[in-house]
C-alpha angles and dihedrals in degrees: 000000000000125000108247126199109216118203120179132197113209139233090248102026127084100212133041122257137208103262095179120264145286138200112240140158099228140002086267099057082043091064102038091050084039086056086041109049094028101036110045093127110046085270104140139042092199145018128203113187113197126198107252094221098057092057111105110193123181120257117239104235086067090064099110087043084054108040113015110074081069096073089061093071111069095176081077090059110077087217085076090074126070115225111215109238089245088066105099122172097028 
């Protein structure tokens, strides 16, 4: 059995979301246990499994590499910008 990752878009929500893991054979079963154990109650208007072992994450050592060369760059902060006082609703 492979480790699956199950993520589920809801019925309000615009994007899917991680919804924790499940032991199935194939793509199909996945998604039948996915519906069954994170579904039980009409939550969800779409399911993607993902095999476990194809997910890279970054490792987080790598953290300052990775982000930080954004804090460098001020003109990405709206703090960078003056709003004129007539500005309301910004």
């Amino acid at each position: 059995m492979k480790l699956y990752e199950v993520f589920i878009r809801s019925k309000a929500g615009l994007h899917h979301k991680h919804a924790g893991s499940l032991h199935a054979s194939d793509p199909q079963m996945a998604i039948q246990n996915a519906r069954d154990v994170y579904c039980r109650r009409n939550e969800g208007v779409s399911i993607w499994v993902v095999e476990s072992e194809h997910i890279t994450a970054s490792n987080p050592e790598d953290q300052e590499a990775l982000f930080d060369p954004a804090e460098d760059k001020i003109y990405r902060h709206p703090t960078f910008y003056d709003v004129p006082d007539g500005v309301k609703h910004l």
